[in-house]
Structure formats: structure tokens, C-alpha cells
C-alpha positions as CSV (number, residue, x, y, z in Angstrom):
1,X,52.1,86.9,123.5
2,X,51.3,89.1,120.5
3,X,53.6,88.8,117.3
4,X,55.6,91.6,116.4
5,X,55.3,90.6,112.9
6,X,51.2,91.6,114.2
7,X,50.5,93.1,110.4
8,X,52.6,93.2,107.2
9,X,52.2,96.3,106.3
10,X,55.2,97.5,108.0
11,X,56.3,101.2,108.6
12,X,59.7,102.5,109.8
13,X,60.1,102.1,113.8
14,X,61.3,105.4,113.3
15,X,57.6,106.7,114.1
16,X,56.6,107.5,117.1
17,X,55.6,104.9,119.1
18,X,52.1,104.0,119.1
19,X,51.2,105.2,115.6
20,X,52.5,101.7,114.4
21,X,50.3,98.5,114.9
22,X,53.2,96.4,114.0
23,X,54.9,96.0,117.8
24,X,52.8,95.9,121.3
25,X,56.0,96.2,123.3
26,X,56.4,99.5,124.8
27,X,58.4,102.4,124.0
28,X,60.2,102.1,127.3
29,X,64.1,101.3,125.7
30,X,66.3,104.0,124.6
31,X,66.9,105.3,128.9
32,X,70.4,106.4,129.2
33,X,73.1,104.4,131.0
34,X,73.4,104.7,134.7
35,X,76.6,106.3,135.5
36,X,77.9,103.1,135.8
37,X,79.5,102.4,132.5
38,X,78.9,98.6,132.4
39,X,74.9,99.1,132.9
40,X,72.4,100.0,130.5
41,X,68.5,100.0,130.5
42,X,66.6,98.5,127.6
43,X,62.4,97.8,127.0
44,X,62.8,94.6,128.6
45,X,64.9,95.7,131.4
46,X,68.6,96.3,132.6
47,X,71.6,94.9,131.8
48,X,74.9,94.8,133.2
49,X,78.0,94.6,130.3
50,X,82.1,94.1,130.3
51,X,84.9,96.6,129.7
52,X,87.8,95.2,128.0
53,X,90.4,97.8,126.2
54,X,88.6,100.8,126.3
55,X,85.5,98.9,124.5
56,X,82.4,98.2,126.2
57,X,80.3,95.1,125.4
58,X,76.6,93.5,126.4
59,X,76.4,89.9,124.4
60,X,73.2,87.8,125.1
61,X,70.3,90.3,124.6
62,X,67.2,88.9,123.8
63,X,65.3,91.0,121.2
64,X,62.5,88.4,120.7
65,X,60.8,85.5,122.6
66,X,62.1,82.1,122.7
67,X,61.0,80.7,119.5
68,X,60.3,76.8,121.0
69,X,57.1,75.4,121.6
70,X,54.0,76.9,119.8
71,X,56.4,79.5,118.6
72,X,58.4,77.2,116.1
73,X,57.8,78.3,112.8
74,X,55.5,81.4,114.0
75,X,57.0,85.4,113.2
76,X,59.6,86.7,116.2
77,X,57.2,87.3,119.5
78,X,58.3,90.3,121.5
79,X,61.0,89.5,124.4
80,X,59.9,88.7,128.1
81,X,60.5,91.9,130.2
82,X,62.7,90.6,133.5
83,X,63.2,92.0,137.1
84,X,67.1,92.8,138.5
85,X,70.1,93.5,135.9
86,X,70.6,90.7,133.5
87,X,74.1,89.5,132.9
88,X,75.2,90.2,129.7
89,X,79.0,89.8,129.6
90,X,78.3,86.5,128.0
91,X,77.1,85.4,124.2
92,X,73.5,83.5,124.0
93,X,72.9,80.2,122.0
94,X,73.9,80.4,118.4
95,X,70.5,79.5,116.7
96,X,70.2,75.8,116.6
97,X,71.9,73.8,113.9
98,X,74.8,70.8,113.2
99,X,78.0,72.3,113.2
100,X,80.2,72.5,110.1
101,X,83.5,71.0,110.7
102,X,85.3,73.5,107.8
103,X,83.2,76.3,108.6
104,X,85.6,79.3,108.8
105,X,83.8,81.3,111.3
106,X,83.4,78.2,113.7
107,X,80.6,78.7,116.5
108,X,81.9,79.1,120.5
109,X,78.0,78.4,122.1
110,X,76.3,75.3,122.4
111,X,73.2,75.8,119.8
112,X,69.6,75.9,120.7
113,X,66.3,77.1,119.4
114,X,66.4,79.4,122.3
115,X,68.8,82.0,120.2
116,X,67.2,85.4,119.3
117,X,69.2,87.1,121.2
118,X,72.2,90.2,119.6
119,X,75.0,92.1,120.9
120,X,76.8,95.3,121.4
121,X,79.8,96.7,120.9
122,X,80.6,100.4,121.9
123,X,83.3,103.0,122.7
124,X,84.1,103.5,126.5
125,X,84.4,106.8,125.4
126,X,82.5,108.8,123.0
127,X,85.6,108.6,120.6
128,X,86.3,112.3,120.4
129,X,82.1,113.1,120.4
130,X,80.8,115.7,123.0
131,X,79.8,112.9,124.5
132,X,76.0,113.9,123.8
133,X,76.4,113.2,120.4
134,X,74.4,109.9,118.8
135,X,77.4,107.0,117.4
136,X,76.1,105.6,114.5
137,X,75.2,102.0,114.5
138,X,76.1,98.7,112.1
139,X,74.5,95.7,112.1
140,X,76.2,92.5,111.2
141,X,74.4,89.6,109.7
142,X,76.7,86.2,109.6
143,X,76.8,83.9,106.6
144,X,76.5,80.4,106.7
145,X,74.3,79.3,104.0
146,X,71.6,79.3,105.8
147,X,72.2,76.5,107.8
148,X,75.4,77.2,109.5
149,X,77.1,80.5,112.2
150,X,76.3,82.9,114.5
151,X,77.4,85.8,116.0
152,X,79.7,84.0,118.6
153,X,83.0,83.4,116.4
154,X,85.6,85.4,117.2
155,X,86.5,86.6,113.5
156,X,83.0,88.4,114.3
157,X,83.9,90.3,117.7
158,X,83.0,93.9,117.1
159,X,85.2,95.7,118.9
160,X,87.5,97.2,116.8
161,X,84.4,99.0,115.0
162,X,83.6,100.2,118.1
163,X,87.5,101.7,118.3
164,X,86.4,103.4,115.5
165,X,83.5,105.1,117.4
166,X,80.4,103.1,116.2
167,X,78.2,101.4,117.9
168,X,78.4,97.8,116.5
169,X,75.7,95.1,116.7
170,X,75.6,91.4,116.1
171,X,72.5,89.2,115.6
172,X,71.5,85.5,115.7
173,X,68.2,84.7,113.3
174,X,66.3,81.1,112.4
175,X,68.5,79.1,110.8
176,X,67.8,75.5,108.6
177,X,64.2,74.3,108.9
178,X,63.8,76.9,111.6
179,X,64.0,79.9,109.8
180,X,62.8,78.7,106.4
181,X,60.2,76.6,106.2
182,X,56.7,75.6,104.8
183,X,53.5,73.6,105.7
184,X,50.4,73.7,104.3
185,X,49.0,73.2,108.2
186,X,51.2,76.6,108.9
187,X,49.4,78.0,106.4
188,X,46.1,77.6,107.2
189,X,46.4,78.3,111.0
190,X,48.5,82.0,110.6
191,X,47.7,83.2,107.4
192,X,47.3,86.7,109.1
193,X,51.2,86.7,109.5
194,X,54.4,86.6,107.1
195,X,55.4,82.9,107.0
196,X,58.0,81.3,105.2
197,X,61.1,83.2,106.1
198,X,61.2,83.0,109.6
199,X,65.3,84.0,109.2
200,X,64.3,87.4,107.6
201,X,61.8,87.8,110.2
202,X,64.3,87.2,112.6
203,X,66.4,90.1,111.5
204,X,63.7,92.4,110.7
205,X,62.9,92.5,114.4
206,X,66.3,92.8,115.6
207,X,66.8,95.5,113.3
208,X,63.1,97.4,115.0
209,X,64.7,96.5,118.4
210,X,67.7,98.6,117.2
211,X,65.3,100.9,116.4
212,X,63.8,101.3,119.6
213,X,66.9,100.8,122.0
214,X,70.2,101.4,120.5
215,X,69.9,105.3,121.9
216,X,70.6,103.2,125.5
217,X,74.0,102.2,123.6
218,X,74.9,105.9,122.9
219,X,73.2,104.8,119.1
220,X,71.7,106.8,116.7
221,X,69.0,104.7,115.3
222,X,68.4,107.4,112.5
223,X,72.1,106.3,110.9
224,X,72.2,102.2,110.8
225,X,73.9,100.7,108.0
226,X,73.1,96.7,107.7
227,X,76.1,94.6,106.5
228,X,76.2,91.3,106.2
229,X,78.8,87.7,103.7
230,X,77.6,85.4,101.6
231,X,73.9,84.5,103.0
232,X,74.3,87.3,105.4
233,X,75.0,89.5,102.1
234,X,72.2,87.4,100.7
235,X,69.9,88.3,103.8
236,X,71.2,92.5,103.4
237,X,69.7,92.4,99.4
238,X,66.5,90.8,100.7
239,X,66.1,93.3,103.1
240,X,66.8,96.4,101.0
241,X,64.1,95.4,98.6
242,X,61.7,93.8,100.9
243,X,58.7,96.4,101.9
244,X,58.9,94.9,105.8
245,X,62.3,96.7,106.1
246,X,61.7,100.1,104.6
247,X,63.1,102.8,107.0
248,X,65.1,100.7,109.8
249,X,68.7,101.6,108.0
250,X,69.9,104.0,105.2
251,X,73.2,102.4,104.2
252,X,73.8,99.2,103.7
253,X,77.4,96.9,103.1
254,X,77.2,93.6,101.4
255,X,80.2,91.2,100.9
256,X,80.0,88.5,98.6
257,X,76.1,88.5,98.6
258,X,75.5,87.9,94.7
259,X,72.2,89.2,94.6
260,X,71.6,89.0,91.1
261,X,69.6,85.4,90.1
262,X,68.6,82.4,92.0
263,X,68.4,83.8,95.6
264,X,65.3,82.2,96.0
265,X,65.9,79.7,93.0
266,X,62.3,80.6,91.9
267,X,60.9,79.0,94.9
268,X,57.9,80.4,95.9
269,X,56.0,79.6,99.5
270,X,52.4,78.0,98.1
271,X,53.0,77.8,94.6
272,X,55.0,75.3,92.1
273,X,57.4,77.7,90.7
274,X,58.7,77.9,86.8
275,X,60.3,74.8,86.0
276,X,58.7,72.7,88.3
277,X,60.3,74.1,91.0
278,X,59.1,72.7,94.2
279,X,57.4,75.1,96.8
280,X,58.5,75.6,100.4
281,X,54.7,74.0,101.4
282,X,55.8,71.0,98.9
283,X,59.4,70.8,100.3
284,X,58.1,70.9,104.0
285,X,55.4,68.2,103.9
286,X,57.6,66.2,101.9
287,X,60.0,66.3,105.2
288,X,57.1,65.8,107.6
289,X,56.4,62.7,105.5
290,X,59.3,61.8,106.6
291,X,59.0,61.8,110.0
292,X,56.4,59.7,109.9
293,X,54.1,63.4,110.0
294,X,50.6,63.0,107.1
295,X,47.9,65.2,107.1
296,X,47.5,69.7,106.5
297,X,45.6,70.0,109.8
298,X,46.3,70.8,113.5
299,X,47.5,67.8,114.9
300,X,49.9,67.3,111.9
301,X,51.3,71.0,112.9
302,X,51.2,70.0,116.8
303,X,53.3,66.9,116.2
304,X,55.7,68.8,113.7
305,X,56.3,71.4,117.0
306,X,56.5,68.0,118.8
307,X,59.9,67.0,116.8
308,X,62.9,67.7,119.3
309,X,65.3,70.3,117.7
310,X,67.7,67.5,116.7
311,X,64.8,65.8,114.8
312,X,64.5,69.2,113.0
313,X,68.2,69.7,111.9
314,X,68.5,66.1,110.8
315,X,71.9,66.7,109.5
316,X,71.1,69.6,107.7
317,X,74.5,71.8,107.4
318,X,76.5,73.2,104.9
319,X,77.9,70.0,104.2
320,X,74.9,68.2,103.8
321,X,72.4,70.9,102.0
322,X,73.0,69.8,98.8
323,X,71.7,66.2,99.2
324,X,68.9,67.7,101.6
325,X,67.1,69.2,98.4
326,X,64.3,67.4,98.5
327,X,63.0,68.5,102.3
328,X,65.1,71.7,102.7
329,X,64.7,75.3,100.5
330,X,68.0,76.2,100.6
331,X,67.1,79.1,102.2
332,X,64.5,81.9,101.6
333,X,61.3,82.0,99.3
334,X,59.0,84.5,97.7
335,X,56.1,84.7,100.0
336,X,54.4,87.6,98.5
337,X,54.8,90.1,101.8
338,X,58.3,89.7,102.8
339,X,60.3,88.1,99.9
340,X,57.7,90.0,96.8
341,X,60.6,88.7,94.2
342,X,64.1,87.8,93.4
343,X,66.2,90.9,94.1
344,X,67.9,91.0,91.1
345,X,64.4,91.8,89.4
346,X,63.1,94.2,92.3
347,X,66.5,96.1,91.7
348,X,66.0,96.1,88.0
349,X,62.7,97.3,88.4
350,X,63.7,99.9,90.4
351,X,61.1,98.5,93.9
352,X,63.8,98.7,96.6
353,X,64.7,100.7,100.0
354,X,66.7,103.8,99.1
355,X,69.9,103.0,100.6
356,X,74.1,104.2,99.9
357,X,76.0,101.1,99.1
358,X,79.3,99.4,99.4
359,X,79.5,96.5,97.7
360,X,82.5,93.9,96.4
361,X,83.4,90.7,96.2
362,X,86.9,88.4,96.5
363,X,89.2,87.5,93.8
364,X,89.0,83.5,94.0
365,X,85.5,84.0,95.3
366,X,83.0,81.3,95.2
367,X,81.6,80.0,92.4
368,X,79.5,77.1,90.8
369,X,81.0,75.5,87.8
370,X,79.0,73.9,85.3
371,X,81.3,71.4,83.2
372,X,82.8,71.7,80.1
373,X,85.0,69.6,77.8
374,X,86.6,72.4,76.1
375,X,87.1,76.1,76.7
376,X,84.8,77.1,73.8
377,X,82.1,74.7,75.2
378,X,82.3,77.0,78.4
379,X,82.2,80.5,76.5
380,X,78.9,78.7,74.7
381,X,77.0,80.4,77.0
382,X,77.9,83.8,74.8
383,X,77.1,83.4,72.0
384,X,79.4,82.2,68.5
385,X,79.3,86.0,67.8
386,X,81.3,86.5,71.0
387,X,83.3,83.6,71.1
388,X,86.4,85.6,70.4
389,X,85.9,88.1,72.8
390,X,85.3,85.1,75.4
391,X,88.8,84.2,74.7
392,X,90.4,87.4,74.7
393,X,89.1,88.2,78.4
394,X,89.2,84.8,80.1
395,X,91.9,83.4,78.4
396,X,94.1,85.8,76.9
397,X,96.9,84.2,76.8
398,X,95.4,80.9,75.9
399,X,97.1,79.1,79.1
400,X,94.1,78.7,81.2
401,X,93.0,75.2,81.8
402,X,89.1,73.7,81.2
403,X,88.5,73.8,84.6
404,X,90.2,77.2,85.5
405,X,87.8,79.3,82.6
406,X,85.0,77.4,83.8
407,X,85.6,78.5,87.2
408,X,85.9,82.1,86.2
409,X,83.1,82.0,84.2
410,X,81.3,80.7,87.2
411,X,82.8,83.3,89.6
412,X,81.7,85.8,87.2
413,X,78.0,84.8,86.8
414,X,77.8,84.5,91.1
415,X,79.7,87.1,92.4
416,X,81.8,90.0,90.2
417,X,79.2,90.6,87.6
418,X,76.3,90.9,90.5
419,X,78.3,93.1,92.8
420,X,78.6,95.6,89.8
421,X,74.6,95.1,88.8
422,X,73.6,96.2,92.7
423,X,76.0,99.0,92.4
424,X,74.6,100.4,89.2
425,X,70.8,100.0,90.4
426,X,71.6,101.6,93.4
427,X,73.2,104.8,91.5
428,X,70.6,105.2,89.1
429,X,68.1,106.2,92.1
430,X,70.7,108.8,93.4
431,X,72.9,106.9,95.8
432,X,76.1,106.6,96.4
433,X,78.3,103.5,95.7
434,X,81.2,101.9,96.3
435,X,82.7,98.8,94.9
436,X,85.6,96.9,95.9
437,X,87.6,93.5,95.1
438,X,89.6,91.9,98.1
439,X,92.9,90.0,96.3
440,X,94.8,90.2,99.3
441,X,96.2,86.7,100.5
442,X,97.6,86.3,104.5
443,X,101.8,85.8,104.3
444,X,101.1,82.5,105.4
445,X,99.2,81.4,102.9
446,X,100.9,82.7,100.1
447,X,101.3,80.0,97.3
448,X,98.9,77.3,99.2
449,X,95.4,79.3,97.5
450,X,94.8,80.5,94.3
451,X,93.7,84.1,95.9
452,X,91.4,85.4,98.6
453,X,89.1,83.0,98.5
454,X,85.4,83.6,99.9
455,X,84.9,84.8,103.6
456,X,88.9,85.5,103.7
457,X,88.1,89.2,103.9
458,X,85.7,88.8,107.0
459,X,88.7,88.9,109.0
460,X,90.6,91.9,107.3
461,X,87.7,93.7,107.9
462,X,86.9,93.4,111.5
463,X,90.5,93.3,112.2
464,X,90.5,90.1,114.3
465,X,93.5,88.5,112.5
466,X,94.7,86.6,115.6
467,X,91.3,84.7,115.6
468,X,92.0,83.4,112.3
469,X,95.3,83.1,111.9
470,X,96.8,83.0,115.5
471,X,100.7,83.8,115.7
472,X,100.8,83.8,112.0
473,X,100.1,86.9,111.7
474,X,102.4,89.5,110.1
475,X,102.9,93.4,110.1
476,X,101.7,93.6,106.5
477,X,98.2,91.1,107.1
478,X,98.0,93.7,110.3
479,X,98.3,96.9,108.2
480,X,95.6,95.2,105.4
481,X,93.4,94.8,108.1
482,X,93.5,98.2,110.0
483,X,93.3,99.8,106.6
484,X,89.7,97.5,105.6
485,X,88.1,98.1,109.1
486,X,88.6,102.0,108.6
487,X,87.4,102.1,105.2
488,X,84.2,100.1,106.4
489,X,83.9,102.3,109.8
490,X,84.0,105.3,108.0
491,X,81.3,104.1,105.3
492,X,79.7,103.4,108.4
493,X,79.6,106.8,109.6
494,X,78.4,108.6,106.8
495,X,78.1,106.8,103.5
496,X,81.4,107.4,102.2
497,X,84.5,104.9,102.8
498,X,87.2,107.3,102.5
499,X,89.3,109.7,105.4
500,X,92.7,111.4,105.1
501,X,95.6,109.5,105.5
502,X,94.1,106.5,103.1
503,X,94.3,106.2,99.1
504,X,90.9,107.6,97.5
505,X,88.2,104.9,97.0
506,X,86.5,106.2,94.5
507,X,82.7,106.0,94.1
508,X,81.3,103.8,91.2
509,X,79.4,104.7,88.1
510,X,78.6,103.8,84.7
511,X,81.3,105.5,82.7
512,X,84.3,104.8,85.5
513,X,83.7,101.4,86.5
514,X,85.8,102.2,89.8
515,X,86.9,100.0,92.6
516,X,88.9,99.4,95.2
517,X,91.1,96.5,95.0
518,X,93.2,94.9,97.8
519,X,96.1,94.0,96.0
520,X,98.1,91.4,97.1
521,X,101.2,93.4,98.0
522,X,98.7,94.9,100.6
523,X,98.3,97.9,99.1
524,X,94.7,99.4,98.1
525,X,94.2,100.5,94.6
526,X,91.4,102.3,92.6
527,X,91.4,100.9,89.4
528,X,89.1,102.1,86.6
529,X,87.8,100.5,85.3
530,X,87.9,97.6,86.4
531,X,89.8,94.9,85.0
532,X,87.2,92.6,84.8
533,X,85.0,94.9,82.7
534,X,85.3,92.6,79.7
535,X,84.1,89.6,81.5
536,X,81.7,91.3,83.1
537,X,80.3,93.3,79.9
538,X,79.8,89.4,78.7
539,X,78.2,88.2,81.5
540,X,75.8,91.2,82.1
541,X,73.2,89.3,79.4
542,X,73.4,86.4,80.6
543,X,72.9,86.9,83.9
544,X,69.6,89.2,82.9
545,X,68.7,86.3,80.6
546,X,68.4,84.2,83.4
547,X,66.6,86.9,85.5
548,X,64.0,87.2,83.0
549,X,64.9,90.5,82.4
């Protein structure tokens, strides 16, 4: 079966079809619905859904072949058509992988390589439309690291976007060894296609399939906006800037993605990368090695396909990544077709998909703390010449703790200062964007975490409370959430977050520094500028210092 990933010079699937050389699968999706509401026709085939409160939904749709077999570690292969209506009132596999005991967004599927498969979410009724008129679509892309999630938890169920009157769309992609990953013998024997980031791939080709079929959802596949948390975030910046995604969506959301340094932590696919940092060919024959796997040549790439799936994960999760280093990438890599360069420098540089942008970040967000004895030796990293203005933002009061600064300092570098870097690049080509900060902590939780901690918007912002919080949940956690799902539904729509009835978000620039915080009384505040800016005037050179910029 022919690769859709057949060439890599990609063009929108927004072209006819035919004039592209990049998909063999026929233009056939896109047929209307039956006037049975629960069926739908798609390239591969039809497809029978559920209706459940005025929301229909088809789970389990594969966009791509089964990647087992010769297709381990090869770009997403074009889906096998099938004869009769397919069932689809039922999520797929979640892409195969060791579950994370604290992951917040726990899995409900039993995981298997057998997982490129997506789902939709859509109004019963057009949602006040004609009825003619096109929805317009978002595409969710789960965090995880990399290694962990899928589009089964139910923080991630999408129907209260389609409530809104979208057409919402979730997607399982390569994750761990199966989704990035190098080998010299991979090398050799399909240099014609992208390799590396089989993840990417992944979501490149649900994002065609989209493209090609979503108009059988009631879609409009010329208004997609691609949102994705943390890696998912991560996976949105890589596929604004990437040349294999220009054209498949026009607005884009991205929640705690960074973005700004170290996505790729200057790991390149084939070559030793500055510092001595190890390739993804060097990283994968290091774990063939391993497993008992020697040799560049066809049998070693036969016997690495040979591995069961469990031999492949070898307790690789977000857990265990860390100690992994020495056989796993921690996640993408520049391979020179998808992945050109770090984001952070392809946005400086001004090489990225035009795209509208909302963009933020949590107020105890993650972060990576590099010790420090004393709160001067953390605000080192300034400069002497600044070490007073160091003080005055992160400790003004001087009653921060070492390790609190440090953390700041930290969450600063990973998260706030990138957020505000993306926003600015993306306004300086003419789009729009807007840029918010979640501080907005459930009633239950009040005084057990320092603040909204990272991922604790996802379920704000979906509204599907009761999945994380169960009977916990209060009026006020219930009005925060109804107010985040319409701000991202309406960004959704048409590039711009706001709708009467809500406070103004108002769009960022360079002189306002807006954004939209979540306070944690529950309301939502625009607050320019933002009062970070001094921490994250301070941390703007340091960050492009480490970019290279």
C-alpha cells in the first residue's frame, strides 16, 4: 500500500484532488449523511455513530493503515476501504504505550500499535446554521510527553465544543519508540520518505484526512484550527512551522506548549548535534543493541519489526523517560523535511504557516529547576547589571524561598516567557493573537496546590468537570468552565475569542502586553500588561541566548 507521506514536498489538501502526488486514496469522502442522522459516508466507507444530548458522535475512525508489521517505523499508509457500515459508537486503541499511573488524563482503551484511528464530535442540529452552512472544525492533539495519552479520557470528550456548533475532532498519533525513532537500517531502506517523527506524521495525515472528509461531518475543511497541551502544544508549534503542514488549518490554539528552546533538544535525525548531542540514528541503535539487535542492514531492520510491542515500550512512560535517555529522543527531531529547526528559531526567522493564535499558559505551570544555593545564584543567569531588577520582580518582597525563585525562574524560561515570544512572532506577520494565563484553582482544591498547575485547564476548557473532579464540583468551577469552552469555541469559529455577554479578551501586541487571566475568584480579567512583564522582559535574552538567536 502506497505511503501517503509518498513525496515531501507537501501542498495543501485543499487542492483539488489529483493535482497532489502526496495521497493515492481517492477523493471519494466528503458524501453527505444519509438522512439517518447516526450514518455518515467517508473515503474508506460508512459509518454508523451515537446520539447522546443533542450531540452526535463517530469514535474509532481509522484515517491511516495499521502501523504493525512492515509498517512500524514507516510514514502513515492510507486506511483500508471496508464493505457494510462500520460501528463507530466506540473509541479505537489509544496508540500503544505503558500507562502512567499519575497521568491526569488517564487512558479508557487497552493500547495497541493498531491506533491511527480519530473522532468526531458534532451538533445534532446545525446550531442555529441554515443547515447548509459548513461548521468549522478543531482538532485536538493530547499531551503526554510523548510517551503517554490518547484521545479516549474523558477530560477529552468533545461534546460540549460541538454544543457550541463546531465540529470537534480528536486523534491518536505514534507514541514512544513508535512515533519517534531512528536507525541507520531505516535510513538506508526509505530515504525517499520523511522518517524520524513518525508522531508528526501521524497527525499530518489525520489533519489531510480532515481535509478530505470532515464536509461528511457537516465541516468546513477551509476553517480548522489545531489545538493541542504540553506535547500536544508542542506537536501544534511543530506543525505551524513545519512545510509538510502548510495549508491544512488557519488558526491554531496551543496550551502550555513552550515552543521557544529545546523542543528537539538539538537532536538532529543522522547527525551528532551541538554539544555532543546524540542523534535519533545514535539513540536508536544504541536500543537495538540492546535487544540483542547489531548490524545497519535488512535483517537488523526485519528483527527490530520482529520485537513484540511490549519489547518496544520497555517501560518507557512519563515516569520512566528521564532514565530512558540513552535509547529514547524524548520526542521529536530535526530531520530536515518535517522538523527543518527548532521552532523558536523558525518563528524568529519568520519561516512558519500563517496562522491566528491563542496562546497561554498556567500560573503554577511546569517547570524545570536548576538548583541554587541562594536567590542571587538563581538570578546569575541575568546578569550582575540586573541583579536588582531580578529581585524586584521575583522577589519583591524578599520572602520567597531558594526553591520557590528557582521555580519561577524556571516556569518563566519554559512556559510564560515562550507563550509571549509565539504571540509576538505571530503578530509581526499580521495575525491576530491572543494570550491568556489560567490561575483559576477547583473549590476543592483550594489551599492543597500552589495554583493551576499544568494540564488543570484541560478540563475548564472542554467543560468536562465531572470527569475530573466527580461530585466535587461546584457552581463557580462550573461557570469557569462554561466561560473557557466559549472563549475557545468562539476562537474556533473565527479567530477571535470574544462574544457578547463575556469580559473583552483583548488581543496581544507589543505595546499592551494583554491577556486574559482566570483569576482565582473565577472571574476573567484583561490585564495589561501583564504582570509578569518584568520577569518576562528578563528572561526574553536568555531564552534567545539559548536559541542562538
Amino acid at each position: 500500500m502506497d505511503s501517503v507521506f509518498r513525496s515531501h514536498r507537501f501542498t495543501s489538501m485543499s487542492v483539488l484532488c489529483g493535482v497532489t502526488a502526496l495521497f493515492l486514496a481517492a477523493c471519494s469522502g466528503g458524501e453527505e449523511a444519509s438522512s439517518d442522522p447516526t450514518s455518515a459516508a467517508v473515503e474508506s466507507g460508512k459509518l454508523r455513530g451515537a446520539v447522546s444530548d443533542n450531540v452526535l458522535s463517530f469514535k474509532g475512525i481509522p484515517y491511516a493503515a495499521p502501523p504493525v508489521g512492515d509498517l512500524r517505523w514507516r510514514a502513515p499508509q492510507t486506511a483500508a476501504s471496508w464493505s457494510g457500515v462500520r460501528d463507530a459508537s466506540a473509541y479505537g486503541h489509544d496508540c500503544m504505550q505503558l500507562p502512567f499511573a499519575s497521568d491526569a488524563a488517564p487512558i479508557r482503551t487497552t493500547p495497541s500499535e493498531d491506533c491511527l484511528v480519530l473522532n468526531v464530535w458534532r451538533p445534532a442540529a446545525d446550531a442555529g446554521t441554515s443547515g447548509t452552512q459548513k461548521l468549522p472544525v478543531l482538532v485536538w492533539i493530547h499531551g503526554g510527553g510523548y510517551t503517554n495519552g490518547g484521545s479516549s479520557p474523558a477530560v477529552y470528550d468533545g461534546s460540549q465544543f460541538a454544543k457550541h456548533g463546531l465540529v470537534f475532532v480528536s486523534l491518536n498519533y505514534r507514541l514512544g519508540r513508535f512515533g519517534f525513532f531512528g536507525h541507520p537500517a531505516l535510513t538506508a531502506s526509505q530515504s525517499a520518505e520523511p522518517l524520524g517523527n513518525y508522531g508528526y506524521m501521524d497527525q499530518i495525515a489525520a489533519l489531510q484526512w480532515v481535509q478530505r472528509n470532515i464536509a461528511a461531518f457537516g465541516g468546513d475543511p477551509k476553517n480548522v484550527t489545531v489545538f493541542g497541551e504540553s506535547a500536544g502544544g508542542e506537536s501544534v508549534h511543530s506543525l505551524i512551522t513545519s512545510p509538510l503542514a502548510k495549508g491544512l488549518f488557519s488558526k491554531a490554539i496551543i496550551d502550555s506548549g513552550s515552543g521557544r528552546v529545546n523542543q528537539t533538544y538539538g537532536r538532529y535525525l543522522t547527525a551528532t548535534g551541538p554539544g555532543n548531542v546524540a542523534s535519533g540514528e545514535q539513540l536508536g541503535t544504541a536500543f537495538a543493541q540492546s535487544m540483542g539487535i547489531s548490524g545497519n542492514d535488512t535483517t537488523a531492520l526485519t528483527q527490530l519489526r520482529a520485537l513484540t510491542a511490549d519489547q518496544v515500550v520497555n517501560g518507557l512512560n512519563l515516569g520512566t523517560a528521564s532514565s530512558a535517555s540513552a535509547t529514547w529522543s524524548s520526542g521529536p527531531m530535526i530531520d530536515g523535511k518535517l522538523v527543518t529547526d527548532e521552532p523558536g528559531r523558525l518563528y524568529a526567522s519568520g519561516q512558519f504557516n500563517s496562522v491566528s493564535l491563542l496562546v497561554g499558559t498556567n500560573d503554577a505551570d511546569l517547570a524545570i529547576p536548576v538548583p541554587a544555593k541562594t536567590k542571587d545564584d538563581a538570578y546569575a543567569i541575568f546578569g550582575s547589571r540586573n541583579l536588582a531588577a531580578a529581585r524586584s520582580v521575583f522577589d519583591p518582597n524578599g520572602t520567597a524561598t531558594v526553591p520557590d525563585v528557582v521555580s519561577e525562574i524556571a516556569r518563566v524560561e519554559l512556559m510564560h516567557e515562550p507563550a509571549r515570544f509565539v504571540a509576538r512572532s505571530v503578530i509581526a506577520h499580521g495575525s491576530a493573537s491572543y494570550v491568556y494565563r489560567f490561575s483559576y484553582v477547583a473549590q476543592s482544591l483550594k489551599g492543597k496546590v500552589s495554583g493551576a498547575v499544568h494540564a488543570a485547564e484541560i478540563p475548564y476548557v472542554f467543560d468536562t468537570l465531572t470527569a475530573a473532579y466527580g461530585s466535587q464540583v461546584t457552581d463557580q468551577d462550573e461557570r469557569v468552565a462554561q466561560l473557557a469552552n466559549a472563549y475557545w469555541a468562539d476562537f474556533a469559529k473565527a479567530g477571535n475569542p470574544n462574544a457578547a455577554g463575556r469580559p473583552v479578551w483583548q488581543a496581544n501586541d507589543a505595546s499592551s502586553n494583554a491577556l486574559l487571566d482566570f483569576m482565582p475568584s473565577g472571574a476573567a480579567v484583561t490585564e495589561t500588561p501583564d504582570p509578569l512583564k518584568g520577569q518576562l522582559d528578563l528572561v526574553e535574552p536568555v531564552n534567545d541566548a539559548a536559541l542562538g538567536s
